[in-house]
N, C-alpha and C positions, 0 to 999 in steps of 0.2 A: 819136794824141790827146795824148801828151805833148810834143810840140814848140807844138802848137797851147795847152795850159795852159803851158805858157813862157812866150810872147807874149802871154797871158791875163798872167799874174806880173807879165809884166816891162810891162804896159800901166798895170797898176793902180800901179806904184811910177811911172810918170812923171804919171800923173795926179795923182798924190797931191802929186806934188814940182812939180807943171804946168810941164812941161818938153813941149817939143814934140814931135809926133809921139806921144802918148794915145790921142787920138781916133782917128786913124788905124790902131795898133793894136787896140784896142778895137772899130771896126767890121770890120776882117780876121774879128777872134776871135770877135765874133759871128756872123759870114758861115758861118764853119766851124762853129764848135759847132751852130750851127743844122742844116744838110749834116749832121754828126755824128748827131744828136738825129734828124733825118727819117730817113736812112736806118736806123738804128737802129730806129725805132719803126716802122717799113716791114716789117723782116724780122721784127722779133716779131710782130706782125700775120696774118704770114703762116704760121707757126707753128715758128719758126727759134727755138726757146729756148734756145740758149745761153746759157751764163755772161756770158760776155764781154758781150753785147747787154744782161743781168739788170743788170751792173753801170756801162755806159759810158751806157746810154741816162740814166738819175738824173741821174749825176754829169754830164753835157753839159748836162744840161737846170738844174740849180743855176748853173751857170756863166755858161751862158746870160743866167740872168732875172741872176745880179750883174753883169753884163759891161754887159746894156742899161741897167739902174738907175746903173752908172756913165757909160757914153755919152751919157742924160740928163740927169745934175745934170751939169749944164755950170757949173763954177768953184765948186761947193757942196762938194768932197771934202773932209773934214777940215779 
């Protein structure tokens, strides 16, 4: 998950600076966070409570909903 919130980081600064290649990361990071967030929310479900799944499923899914909110303001960032 932390190479996938890199690419999350480093999406959001080219968006910001609208420099090519945002969007395209931006949907990668959505692709995964989502994958992330499902399987997560799959094994708590099923009654797998670990920590790790208590604390990655939140944070993927915050990410998430910033990641699409920036995918669609398309040229409205700052």
């Amino acid at each position: 998950t932390g190479i996938i919130m890199d690419l999350f980081f480093i999406a959001i600064i080219f968006k910001i600076q609208h420099w090519p290649g945002a969007s395209f990361s931006l949907l990668i990071s959505i692709l995964l966070f989502s994958l992330i967030a499902l399987i997560g929310t799959i094994k708590m479900r099923r009654g797998n409570n670990a920590p790790y799944y208590k604390a990655t499923v939140p944070r993927a899914t915050l990410y998430l909903i910033i990641a699409v909110g920036l995918f669609l303001s398309y040229g409205y960032v700052i």
